[in-house]
DSSP file (Angstrom, degrees, kcal/mol; ACC not computed):
  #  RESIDUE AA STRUCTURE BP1 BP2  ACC     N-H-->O    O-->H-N    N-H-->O    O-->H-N    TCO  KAPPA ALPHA  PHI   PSI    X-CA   Y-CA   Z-CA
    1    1 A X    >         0   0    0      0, 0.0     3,-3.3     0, 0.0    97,-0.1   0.000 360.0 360.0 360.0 -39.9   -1.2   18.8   -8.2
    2    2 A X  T 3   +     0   0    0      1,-0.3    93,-0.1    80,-0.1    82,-0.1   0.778 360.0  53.3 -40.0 -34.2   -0.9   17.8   -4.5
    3    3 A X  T 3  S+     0   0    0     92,-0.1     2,-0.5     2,-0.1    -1,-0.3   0.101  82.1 113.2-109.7  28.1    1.0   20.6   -4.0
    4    4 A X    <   +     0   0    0     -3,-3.3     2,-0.3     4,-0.1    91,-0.1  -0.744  39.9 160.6 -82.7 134.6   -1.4   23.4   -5.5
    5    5 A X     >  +     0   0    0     -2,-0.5     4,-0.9     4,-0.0     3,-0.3  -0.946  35.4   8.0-134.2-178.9   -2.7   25.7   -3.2
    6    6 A X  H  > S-     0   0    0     -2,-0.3     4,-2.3    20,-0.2    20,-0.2  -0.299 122.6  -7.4  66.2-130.5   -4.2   29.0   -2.8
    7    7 A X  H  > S+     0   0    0      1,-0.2     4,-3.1     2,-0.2     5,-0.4   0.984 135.0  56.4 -84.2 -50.3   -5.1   30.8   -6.1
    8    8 A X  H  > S+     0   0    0     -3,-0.3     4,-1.0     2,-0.2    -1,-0.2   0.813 100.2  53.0 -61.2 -19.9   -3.5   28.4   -8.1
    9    9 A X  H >X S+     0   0    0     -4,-0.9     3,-3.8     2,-0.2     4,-2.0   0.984 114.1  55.9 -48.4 -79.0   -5.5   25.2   -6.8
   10   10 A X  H 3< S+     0   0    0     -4,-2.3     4,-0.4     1,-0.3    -2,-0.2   0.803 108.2  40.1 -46.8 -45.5   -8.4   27.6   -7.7
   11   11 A X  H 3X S+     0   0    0     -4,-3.1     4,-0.6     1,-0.2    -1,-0.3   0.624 108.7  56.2 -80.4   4.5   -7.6   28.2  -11.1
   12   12 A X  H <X S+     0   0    0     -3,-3.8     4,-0.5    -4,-1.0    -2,-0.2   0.841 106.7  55.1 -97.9 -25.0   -6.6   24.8  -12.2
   13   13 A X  H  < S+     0   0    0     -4,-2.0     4,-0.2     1,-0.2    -2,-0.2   0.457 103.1  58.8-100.7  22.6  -10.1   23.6  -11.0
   14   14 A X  H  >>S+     0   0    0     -4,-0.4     5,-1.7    -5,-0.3     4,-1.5   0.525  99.5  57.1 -91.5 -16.4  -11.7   26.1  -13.1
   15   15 A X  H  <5S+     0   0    0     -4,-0.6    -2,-0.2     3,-0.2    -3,-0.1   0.641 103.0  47.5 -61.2 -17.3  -10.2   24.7  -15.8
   16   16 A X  T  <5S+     0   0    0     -4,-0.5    86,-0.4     1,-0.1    -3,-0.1   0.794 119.4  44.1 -70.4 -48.9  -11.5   21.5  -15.5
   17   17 A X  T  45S-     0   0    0     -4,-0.2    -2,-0.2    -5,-0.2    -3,-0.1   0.828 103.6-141.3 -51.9 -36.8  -14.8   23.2  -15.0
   18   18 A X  T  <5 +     0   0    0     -4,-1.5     2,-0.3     1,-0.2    -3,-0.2   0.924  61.2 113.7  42.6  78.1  -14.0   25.4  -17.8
   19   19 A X  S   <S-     0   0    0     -5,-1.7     2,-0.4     0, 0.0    -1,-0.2  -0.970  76.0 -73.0-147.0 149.7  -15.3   28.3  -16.4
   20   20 A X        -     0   0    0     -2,-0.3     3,-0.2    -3,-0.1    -5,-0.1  -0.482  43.4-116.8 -61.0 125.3  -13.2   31.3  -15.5
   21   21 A X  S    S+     0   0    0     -2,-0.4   -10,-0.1     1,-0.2    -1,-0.1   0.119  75.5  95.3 -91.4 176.8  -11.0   31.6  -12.6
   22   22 A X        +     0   0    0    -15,-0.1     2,-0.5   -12,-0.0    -1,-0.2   0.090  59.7 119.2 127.8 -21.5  -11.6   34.0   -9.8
   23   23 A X        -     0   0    0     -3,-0.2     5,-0.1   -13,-0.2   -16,-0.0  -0.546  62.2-136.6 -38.6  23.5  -13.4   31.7   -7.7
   24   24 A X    >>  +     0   0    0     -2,-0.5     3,-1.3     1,-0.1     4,-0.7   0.450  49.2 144.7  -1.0  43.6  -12.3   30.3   -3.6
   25   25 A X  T 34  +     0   0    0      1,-0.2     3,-0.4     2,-0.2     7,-0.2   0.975  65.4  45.6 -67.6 -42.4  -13.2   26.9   -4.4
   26   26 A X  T 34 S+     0   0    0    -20,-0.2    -1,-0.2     1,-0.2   -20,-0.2   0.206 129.7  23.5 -71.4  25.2  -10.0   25.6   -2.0
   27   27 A X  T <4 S+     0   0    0     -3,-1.3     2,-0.7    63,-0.1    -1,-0.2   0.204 106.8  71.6-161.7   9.8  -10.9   27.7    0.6
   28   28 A X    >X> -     0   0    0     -4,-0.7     3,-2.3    -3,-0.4     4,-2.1  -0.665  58.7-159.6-128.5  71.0  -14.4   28.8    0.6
   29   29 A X  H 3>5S+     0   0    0     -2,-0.7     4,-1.9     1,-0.4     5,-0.3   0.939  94.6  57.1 -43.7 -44.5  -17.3   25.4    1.7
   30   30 A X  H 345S+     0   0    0      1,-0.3    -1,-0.4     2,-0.2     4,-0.3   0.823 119.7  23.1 -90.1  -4.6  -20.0   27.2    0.0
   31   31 A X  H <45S+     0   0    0     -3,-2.3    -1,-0.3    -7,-0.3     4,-0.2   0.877 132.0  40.6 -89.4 -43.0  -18.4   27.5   -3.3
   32   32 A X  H  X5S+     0   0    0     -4,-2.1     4,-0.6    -8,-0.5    -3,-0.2   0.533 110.3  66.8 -76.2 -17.9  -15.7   24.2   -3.1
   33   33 A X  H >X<S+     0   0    0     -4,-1.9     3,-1.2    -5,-0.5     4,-0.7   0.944  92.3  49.7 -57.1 -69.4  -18.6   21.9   -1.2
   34   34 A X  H 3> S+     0   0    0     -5,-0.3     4,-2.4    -4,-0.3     5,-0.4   0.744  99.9  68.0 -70.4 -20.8  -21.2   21.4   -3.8
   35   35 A X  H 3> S+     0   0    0      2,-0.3     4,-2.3     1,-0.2    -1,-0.3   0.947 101.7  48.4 -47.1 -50.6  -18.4   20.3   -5.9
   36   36 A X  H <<>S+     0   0    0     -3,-1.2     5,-1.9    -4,-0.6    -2,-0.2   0.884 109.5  50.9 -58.0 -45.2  -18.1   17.2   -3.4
   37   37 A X  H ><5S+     0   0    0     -4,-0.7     3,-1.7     1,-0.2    -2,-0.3   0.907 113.0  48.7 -89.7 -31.6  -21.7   16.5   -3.6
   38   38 A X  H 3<5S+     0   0    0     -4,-2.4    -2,-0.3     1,-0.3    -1,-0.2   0.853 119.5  31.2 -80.7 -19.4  -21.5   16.6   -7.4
   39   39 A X  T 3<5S-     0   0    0     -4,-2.3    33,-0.5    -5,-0.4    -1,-0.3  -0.033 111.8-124.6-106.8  29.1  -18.7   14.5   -8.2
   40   40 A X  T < 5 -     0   0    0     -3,-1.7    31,-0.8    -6,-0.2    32,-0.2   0.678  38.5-166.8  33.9  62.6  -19.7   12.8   -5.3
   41   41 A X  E   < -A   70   0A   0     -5,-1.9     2,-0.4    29,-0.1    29,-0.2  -0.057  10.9-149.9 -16.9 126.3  -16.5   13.0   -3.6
   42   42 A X  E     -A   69   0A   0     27,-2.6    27,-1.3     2,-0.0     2,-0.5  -0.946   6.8-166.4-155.7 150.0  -15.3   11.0   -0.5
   43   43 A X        -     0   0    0     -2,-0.4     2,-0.4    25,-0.2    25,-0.2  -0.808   5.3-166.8-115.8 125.8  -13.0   12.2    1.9
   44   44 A X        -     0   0    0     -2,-0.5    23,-3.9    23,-0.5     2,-0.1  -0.942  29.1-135.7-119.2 173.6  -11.2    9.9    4.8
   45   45 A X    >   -     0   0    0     -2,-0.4     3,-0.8    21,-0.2    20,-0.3  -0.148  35.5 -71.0-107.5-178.8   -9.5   12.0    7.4
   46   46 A X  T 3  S+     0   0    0      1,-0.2    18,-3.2    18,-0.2    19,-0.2   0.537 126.1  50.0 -51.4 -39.1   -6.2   11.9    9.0
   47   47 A X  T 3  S+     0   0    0     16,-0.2    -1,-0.2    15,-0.1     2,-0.2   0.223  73.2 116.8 -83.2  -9.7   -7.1    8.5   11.2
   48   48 A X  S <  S-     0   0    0     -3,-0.8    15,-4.5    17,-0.2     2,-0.2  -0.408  73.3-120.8 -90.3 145.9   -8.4    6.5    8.6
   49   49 A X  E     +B   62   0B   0     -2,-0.2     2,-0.3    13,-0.2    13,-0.3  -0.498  35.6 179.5 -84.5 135.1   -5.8    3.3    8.4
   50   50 A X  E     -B   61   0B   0     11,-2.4    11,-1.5    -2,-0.2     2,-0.5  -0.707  27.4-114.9-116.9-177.9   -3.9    2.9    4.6
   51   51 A X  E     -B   60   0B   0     -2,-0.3     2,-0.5     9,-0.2     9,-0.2  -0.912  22.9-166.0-122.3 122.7   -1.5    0.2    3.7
   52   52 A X  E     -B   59   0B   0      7,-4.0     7,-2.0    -2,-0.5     2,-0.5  -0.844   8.1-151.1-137.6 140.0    1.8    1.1    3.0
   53   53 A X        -     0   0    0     -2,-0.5     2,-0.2     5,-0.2     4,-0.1  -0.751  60.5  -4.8-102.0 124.6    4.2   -1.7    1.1
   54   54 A X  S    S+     0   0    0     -2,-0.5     5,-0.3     1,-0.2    -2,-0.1  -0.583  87.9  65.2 120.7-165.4    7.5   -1.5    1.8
   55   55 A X  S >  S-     0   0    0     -2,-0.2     3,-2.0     1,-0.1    -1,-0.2   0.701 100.1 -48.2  24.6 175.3   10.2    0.9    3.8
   56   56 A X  T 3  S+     0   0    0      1,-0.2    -1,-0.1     2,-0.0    -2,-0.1   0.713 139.5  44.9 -51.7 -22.6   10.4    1.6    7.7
   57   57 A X  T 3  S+     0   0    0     -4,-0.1    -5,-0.4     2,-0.0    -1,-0.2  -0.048  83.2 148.0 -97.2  30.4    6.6    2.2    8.0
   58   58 A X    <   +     0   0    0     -3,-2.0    -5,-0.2    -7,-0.1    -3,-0.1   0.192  41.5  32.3 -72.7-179.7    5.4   -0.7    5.9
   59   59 A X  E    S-B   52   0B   0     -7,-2.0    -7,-4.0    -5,-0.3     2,-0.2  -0.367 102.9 -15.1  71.3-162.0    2.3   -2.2    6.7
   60   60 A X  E    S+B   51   0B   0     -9,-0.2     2,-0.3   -11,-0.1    -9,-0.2  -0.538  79.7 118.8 -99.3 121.5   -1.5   -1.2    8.3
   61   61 A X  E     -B   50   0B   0    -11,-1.5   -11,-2.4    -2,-0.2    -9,-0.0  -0.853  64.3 -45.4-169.2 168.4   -1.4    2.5   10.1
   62   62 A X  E     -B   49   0B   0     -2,-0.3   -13,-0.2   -13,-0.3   -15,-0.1  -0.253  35.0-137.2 -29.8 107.6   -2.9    6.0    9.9
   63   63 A X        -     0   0    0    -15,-4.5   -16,-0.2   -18,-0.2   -17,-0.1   0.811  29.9-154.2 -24.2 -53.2   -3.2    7.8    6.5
   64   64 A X        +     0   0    0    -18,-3.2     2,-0.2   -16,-0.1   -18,-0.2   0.363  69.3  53.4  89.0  -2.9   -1.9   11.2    8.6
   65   65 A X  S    S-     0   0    0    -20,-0.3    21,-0.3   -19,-0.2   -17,-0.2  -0.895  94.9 -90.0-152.3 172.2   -3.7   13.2    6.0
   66   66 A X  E     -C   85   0C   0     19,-1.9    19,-1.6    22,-0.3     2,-0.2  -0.657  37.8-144.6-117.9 160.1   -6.9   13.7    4.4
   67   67 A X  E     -C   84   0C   0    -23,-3.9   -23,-0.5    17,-0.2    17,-0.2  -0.663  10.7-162.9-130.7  81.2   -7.8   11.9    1.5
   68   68 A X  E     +C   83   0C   0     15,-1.0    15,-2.4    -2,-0.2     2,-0.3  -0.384  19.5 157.1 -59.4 134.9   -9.9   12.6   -1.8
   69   69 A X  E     +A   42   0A   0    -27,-1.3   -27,-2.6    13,-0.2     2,-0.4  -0.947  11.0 177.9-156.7 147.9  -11.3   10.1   -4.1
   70   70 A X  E     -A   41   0A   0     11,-0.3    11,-0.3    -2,-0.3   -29,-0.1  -0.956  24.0-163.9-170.1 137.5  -14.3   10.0   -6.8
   71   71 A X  S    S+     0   0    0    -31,-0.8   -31,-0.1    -2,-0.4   -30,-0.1   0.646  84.7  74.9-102.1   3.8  -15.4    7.4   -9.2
   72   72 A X  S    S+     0   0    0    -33,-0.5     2,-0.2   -32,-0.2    -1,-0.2   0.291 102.2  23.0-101.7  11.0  -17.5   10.1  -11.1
   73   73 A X  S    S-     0   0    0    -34,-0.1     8,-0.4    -3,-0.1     2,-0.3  -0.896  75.1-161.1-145.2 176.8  -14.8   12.1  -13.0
   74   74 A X  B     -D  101   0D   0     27,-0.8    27,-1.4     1,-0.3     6,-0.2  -0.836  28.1 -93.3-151.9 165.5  -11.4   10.6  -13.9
   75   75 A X        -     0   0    0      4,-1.1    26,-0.7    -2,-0.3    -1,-0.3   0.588  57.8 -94.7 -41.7-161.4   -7.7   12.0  -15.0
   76   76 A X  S    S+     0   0    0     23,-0.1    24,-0.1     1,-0.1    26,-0.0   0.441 126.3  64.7-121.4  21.3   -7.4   12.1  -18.9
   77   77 A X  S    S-     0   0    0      2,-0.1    -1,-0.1     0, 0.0     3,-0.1   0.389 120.1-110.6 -66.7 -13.2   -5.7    8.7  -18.9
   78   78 A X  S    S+     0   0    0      1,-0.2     2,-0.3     0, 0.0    -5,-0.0   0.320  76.2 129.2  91.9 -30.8   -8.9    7.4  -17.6
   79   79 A X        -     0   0    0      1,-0.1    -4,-1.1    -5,-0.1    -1,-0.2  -0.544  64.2 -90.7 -85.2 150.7   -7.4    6.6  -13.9
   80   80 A X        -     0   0    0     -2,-0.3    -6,-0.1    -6,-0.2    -1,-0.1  -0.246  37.8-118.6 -82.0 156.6   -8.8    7.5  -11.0
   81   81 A X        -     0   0    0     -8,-0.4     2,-0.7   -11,-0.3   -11,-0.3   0.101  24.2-177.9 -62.3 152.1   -8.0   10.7   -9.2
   82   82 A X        -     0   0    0     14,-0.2     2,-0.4   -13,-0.2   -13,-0.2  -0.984   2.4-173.1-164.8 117.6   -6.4   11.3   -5.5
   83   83 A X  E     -C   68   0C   0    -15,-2.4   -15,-1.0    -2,-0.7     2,-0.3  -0.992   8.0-160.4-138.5 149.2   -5.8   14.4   -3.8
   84   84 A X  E     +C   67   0C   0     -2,-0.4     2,-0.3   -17,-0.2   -17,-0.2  -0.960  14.8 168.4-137.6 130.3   -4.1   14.7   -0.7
   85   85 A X  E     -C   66   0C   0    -19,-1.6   -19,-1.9    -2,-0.3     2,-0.7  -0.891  24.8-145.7-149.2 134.5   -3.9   17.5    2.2
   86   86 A X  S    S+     0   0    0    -21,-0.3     3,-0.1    -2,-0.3   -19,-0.0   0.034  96.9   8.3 -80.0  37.9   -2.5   17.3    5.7
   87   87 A X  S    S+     0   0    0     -2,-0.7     2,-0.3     1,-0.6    -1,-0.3   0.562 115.9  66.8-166.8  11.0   -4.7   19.4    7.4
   88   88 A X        -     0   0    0     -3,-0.4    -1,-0.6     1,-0.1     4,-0.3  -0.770  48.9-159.1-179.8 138.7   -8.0   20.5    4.9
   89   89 A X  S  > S+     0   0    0     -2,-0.3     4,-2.0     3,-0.1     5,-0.4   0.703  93.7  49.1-146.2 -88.3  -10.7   18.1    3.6
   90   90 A X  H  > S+     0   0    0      1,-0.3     4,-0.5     2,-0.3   -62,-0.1   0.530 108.8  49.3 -62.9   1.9  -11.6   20.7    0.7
   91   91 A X  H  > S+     0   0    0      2,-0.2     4,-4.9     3,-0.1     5,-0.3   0.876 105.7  54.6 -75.5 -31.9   -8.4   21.2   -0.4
   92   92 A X  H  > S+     0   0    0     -4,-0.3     4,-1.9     1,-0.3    -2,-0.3   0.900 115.0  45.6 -49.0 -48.6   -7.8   17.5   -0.5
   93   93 A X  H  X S+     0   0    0     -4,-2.0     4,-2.3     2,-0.2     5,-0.4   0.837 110.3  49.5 -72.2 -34.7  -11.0   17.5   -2.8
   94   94 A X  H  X S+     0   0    0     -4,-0.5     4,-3.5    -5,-0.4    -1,-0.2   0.959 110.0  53.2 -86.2 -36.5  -10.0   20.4   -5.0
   95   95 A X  H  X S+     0   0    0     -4,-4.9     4,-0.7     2,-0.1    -2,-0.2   0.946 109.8  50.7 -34.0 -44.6   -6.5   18.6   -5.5
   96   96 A X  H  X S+     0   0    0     -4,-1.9     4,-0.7    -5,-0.3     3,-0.5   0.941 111.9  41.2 -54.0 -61.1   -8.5   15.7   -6.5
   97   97 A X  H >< S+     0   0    0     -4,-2.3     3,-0.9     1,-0.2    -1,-0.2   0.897 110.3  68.0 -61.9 -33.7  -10.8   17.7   -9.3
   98   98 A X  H 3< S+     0   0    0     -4,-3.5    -1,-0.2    -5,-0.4    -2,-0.2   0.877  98.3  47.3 -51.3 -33.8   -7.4   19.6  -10.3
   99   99 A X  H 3< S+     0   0    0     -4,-0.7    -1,-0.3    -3,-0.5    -2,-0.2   0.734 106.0  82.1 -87.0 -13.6   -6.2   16.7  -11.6
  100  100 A X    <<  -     0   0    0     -3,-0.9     2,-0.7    -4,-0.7   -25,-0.3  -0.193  55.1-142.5 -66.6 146.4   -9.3   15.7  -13.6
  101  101 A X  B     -D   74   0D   0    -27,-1.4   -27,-0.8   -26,-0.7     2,-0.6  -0.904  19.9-131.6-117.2 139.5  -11.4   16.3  -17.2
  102  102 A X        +     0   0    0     -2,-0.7     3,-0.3   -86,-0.4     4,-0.1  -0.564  39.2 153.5-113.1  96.0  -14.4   16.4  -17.6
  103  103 A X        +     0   0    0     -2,-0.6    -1,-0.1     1,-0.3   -30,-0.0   0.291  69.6  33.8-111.0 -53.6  -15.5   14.3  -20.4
  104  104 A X  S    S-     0   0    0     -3,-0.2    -1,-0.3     0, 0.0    -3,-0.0  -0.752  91.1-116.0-117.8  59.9  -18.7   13.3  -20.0
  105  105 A X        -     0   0    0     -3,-0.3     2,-0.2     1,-0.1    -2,-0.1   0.379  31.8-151.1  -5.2  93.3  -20.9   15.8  -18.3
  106  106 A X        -     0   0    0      1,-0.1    -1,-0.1    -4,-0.1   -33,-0.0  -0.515  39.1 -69.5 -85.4 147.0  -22.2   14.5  -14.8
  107  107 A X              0   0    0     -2,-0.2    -1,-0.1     1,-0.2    -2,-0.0   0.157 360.0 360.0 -20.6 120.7  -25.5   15.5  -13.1
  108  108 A X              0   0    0     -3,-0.1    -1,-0.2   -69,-0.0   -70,-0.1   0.541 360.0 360.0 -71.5 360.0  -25.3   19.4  -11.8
Protein backbone atom coordinates (compact mmCIF):
# COMPACT_ATOMS: atom_id res chain seq x y z
CA UNK A 1 0.00 0.00 0.00
CA UNK A 2 2.91 2.43 0.37
CA UNK A 3 3.33 2.40 -3.05
CA UNK A 4 -0.40 3.33 -4.22
CA UNK A 5 -0.76 6.46 -5.80
CA UNK A 6 -2.86 8.44 -7.94
CA UNK A 7 -6.26 6.93 -8.77
CA UNK A 8 -5.53 3.83 -7.24
CA UNK A 9 -4.63 5.28 -3.62
CA UNK A 10 -8.15 6.82 -4.30
CA UNK A 11 -10.02 3.89 -4.92
CA UNK A 12 -8.61 1.61 -2.36
CA UNK A 13 -9.60 4.33 0.35
CA UNK A 14 -13.02 4.17 -0.91
CA UNK A 15 -13.17 0.90 -0.22
CA UNK A 16 -12.44 1.10 3.17
CA UNK A 17 -15.01 3.84 3.22
CA UNK A 18 -17.19 1.83 1.17
CA UNK A 19 -18.43 4.34 -0.81
CA UNK A 20 -17.73 4.59 -4.56
CA UNK A 21 -14.57 5.57 -6.04
CA UNK A 22 -14.22 8.71 -8.17
CA UNK A 23 -13.07 10.79 -5.45
CA UNK A 24 -9.20 12.96 -5.05
CA UNK A 25 -8.85 11.97 -1.69
CA UNK A 26 -4.72 11.69 -2.21
CA UNK A 27 -4.48 14.70 -3.88
CA UNK A 28 -7.30 17.02 -3.08
CA UNK A 29 -7.03 18.71 1.17
CA UNK A 30 -10.61 19.49 1.02
CA UNK A 31 -11.80 16.01 0.29
CA UNK A 32 -8.47 13.81 1.86
CA UNK A 33 -8.25 16.36 5.05
CA UNK A 34 -11.31 15.79 6.96
CA UNK A 35 -10.40 12.22 6.71
CA UNK A 36 -7.34 13.18 9.11
CA UNK A 37 -9.48 14.98 11.45
CA UNK A 38 -11.82 11.96 11.62
CA UNK A 39 -9.65 9.19 12.18
CA UNK A 40 -7.71 11.53 13.87
CA UNK A 41 -4.63 11.02 12.02
CA UNK A 42 -1.07 12.27 12.93
CA UNK A 43 1.41 13.06 10.60
CA UNK A 44 5.47 13.64 11.48
CA UNK A 45 7.25 15.20 8.62
CA UNK A 46 10.50 14.51 7.01
CA UNK A 47 12.70 15.93 10.15
CA UNK A 48 11.06 14.12 12.72
CA UNK A 49 13.95 11.63 14.33
CA UNK A 50 13.02 7.52 14.10
CA UNK A 51 15.13 4.71 15.30
CA UNK A 52 16.44 2.45 13.04
CA UNK A 53 17.98 -1.03 14.44
CA UNK A 54 20.51 -2.48 12.61
CA UNK A 55 22.47 -1.88 9.11
CA UNK A 56 24.82 1.13 8.06
CA UNK A 57 22.22 3.78 9.30
CA UNK A 58 21.39 2.14 12.55
CA UNK A 59 20.51 4.26 15.39
CA UNK A 60 18.64 7.87 16.16
CA UNK A 61 18.26 10.17 12.71
CA UNK A 62 15.70 11.79 10.42
CA UNK A 63 12.60 9.81 9.32
CA UNK A 64 13.32 11.44 5.53
CA UNK A 65 9.65 11.01 4.84
CA UNK A 66 6.38 11.79 6.15
CA UNK A 67 4.71 9.62 8.38
CA UNK A 68 0.94 8.53 9.03
CA UNK A 69 -0.34 6.91 12.03
CA UNK A 70 -3.92 6.53 13.86
CA UNK A 71 -5.05 4.74 16.87
CA UNK A 72 -8.80 5.15 15.65
CA UNK A 73 -9.10 2.58 12.80
CA UNK A 74 -6.79 -0.44 12.55
CA UNK A 75 -5.67 -3.11 9.54
CA UNK A 76 -7.98 -6.24 9.68
CA UNK A 77 -5.49 -8.10 11.81
CA UNK A 78 -6.15 -5.52 14.40
CA UNK A 79 -2.49 -3.78 14.11
CA UNK A 80 -1.96 -0.54 13.71
CA UNK A 81 -1.63 1.20 10.43
CA UNK A 82 1.44 3.30 8.80
CA UNK A 83 1.57 5.02 5.64
CA UNK A 84 4.56 6.50 4.31
CA UNK A 85 5.32 9.32 1.50
CA UNK A 86 8.55 11.11 0.70
CA UNK A 87 7.30 14.26 -0.21
CA UNK A 88 3.13 14.54 0.61
CA UNK A 89 1.56 14.52 4.15
CA UNK A 90 -1.98 13.40 2.59
CA UNK A 91 -0.79 10.85 0.69
CA UNK A 92 1.12 9.48 3.68
CA UNK A 93 -2.45 9.58 5.41
CA UNK A 94 -4.41 8.01 2.54
CA UNK A 95 -1.68 5.13 2.43
CA UNK A 96 -2.42 4.79 6.00
CA UNK A 97 -6.51 4.54 5.63
CA UNK A 98 -5.75 2.22 2.48
CA UNK A 99 -4.52 -0.18 4.45
CA UNK A 100 -7.41 -0.15 7.00
CA UNK A 101 -11.31 -1.52 7.84
CA UNK A 102 -13.52 -0.11 9.18
CA UNK A 103 -15.17 -2.14 11.88
CA UNK A 104 -16.56 -0.14 14.20
CA UNK A 105 -17.95 3.08 12.93
CA UNK A 106 -16.07 6.14 14.39
CA UNK A 107 -17.52 9.62 14.99
CA UNK A 108 -18.27 11.47 11.36
Amino acid sequence: MNELDGVELDSAVALVLGVEPGLPYSSDWGIGGPLIHRFAVHLNGPEASVHRCGGPNSGWGAAGYWVATSWRIFKRDGGRSIGIHETDPLKAAMRMIAKCTIQNEVSK
